[in-house]
Phi, psi and omega in degrees: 000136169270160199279336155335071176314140172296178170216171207308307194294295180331303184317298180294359184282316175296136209287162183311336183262029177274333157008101153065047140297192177269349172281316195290317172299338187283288177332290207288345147324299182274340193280301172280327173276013170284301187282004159267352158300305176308298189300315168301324142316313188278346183263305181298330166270005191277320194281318199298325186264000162284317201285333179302273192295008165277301199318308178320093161306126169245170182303084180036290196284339202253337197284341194266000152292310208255335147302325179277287159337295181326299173315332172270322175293284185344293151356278176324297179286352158296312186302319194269331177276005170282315187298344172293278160358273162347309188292305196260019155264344171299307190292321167298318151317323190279330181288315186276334179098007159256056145263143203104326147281139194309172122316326182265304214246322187110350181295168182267137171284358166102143175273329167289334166316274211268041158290316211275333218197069184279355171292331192336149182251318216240130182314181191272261299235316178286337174256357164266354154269329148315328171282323174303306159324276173358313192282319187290302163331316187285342207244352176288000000 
């Protein structure tokens, strides 16, 4: 094996029983902690612009603006720190060797699933029957 990371097109390129080798894995490693890098950036700098603006004193008329933008950056960093969280469970997955497999069937979850989606737990059919469950809940 070369020290050489694949790339999107190498990966699919690769035959079906090469499935969670050690270049894919190298791959799908370096593909998430790039995007745990972005998001942490993007969590720090999210922090950076709330503590600016508590710091700011505003004006009466500016607090229910600046109270509503606050409540929405929160949201966000909830959101991305769920996704972080994801990340460094994908990554833990990559470390024990079940990443790449459903959680549910034991099946491999696809290599375009998870270019497009690298947190995936679950096959497309597992995760549309989880969805599907969801709906009938909701519709109950």
């Amino acid at each position: 094996m070369s020290d050489q990371v694949l790339t999107a097109d190498d990966l699919l390129a690769q035959p079906k029983d090469a499935y969670m080798n050690e270049e894919q894995h190298a791959f799908f490693r370096q593909l998430l902690l790039e995007q745990r890098v972005e998001l942490q950036a993007r969590i720090d700098g999210e922090f950076k612009s709330l503590r600016e603006n508590e710091e700011r004193g505003s004006d009466v008329a500016d607090n229910g603006s600046a109270e509503e933008q606050r409540q929405w950056q929160l949201r966000l960093l909830e959101r991305e720190k769920k996704l972080l969280d994801k990340i460094d469970q994908a990554l833990d997955r990559l470390a024990d060797g079940s990443y790449g497999w459903c959680a549910e069937t034991g099946e491999p979850i696809g290599l375009k699933r998870l270019l497009l989606r690298p947190t995936a737990t679950l096959s497309i059919e597992a995760k549309e029957r989880e969805e599907e469950k969801e709906r009938h809940v909701r519709e109950a």
